[in-house]
N, C-alpha and C positions, 0 to 999 in steps of 0.2 A: 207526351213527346210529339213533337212536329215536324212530320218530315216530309220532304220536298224530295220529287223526281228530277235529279240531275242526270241521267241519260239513262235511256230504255238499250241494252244491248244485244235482245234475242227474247223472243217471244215464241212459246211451242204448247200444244194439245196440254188439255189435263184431263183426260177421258177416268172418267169414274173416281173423281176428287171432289169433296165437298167440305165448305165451311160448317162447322158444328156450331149454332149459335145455342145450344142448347147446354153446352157438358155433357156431349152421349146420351141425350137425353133421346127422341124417338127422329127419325128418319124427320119427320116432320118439323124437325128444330133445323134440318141443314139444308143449306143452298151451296146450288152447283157450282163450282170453280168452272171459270169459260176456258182460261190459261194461266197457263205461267210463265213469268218474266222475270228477266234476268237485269235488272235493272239496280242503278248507284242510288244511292239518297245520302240528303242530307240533312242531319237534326238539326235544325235551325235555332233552338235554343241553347244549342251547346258548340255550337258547329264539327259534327262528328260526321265524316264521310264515311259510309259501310255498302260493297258490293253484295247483295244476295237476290235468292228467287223468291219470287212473293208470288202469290197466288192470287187471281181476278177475277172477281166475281160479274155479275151480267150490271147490279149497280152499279160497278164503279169504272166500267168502262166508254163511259161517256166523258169521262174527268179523266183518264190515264194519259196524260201527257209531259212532257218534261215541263219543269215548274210548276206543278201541279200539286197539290198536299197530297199526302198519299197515309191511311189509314193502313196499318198493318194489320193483318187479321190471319199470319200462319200458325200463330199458338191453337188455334182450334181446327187443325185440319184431319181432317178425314179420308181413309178409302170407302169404296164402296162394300168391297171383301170385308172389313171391319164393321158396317152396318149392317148387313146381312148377318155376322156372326151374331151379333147384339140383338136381332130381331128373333133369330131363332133361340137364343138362351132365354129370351124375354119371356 
């Protein structure tokens, strides 16, 4: 999927949110979410406009801007309280 930032609507804290790029794999597989944004995209190869919050990481905030591609990566999110459980069942 290819999708384009058609407008950023509100931007706020994500204090203790991480991308899992592991599958719950160890603390060590996730990087820090910076925020979360409330922002429209558009799938450019289908043209489907969808409003949600995405979560941004420290990479991809040099690219976050409207008309920008924008890689979705909320399917692997994390809290912290949930890595911490995971570390002590470990």
């Amino acid at each position: 999927m290819t999708d384009k930032i058609v407008t950023i609507h509100s931007i706020t804290s994500a204090d203790g949110w991480f991308i899992d790029s592991g599958l719950l794999g160890s603390a060590a597989d996730c990087v820090p979410v910076c925020f979360f944004a409330l922002v429209t995209l558009i799938d450019t190869a289908h043209d489907f406009v969808d409003t949600l919050v995405v979560p941004v990481v420290a990479e991809d905030i040099e690219d976050f801007r409207v008309g920008a591609p924008f890689d979705r990566k909320s399917d692997n999110l994390i809290h912290a309280a949930k890595l911490k459980e995971k570390a002590e069942y470990d």
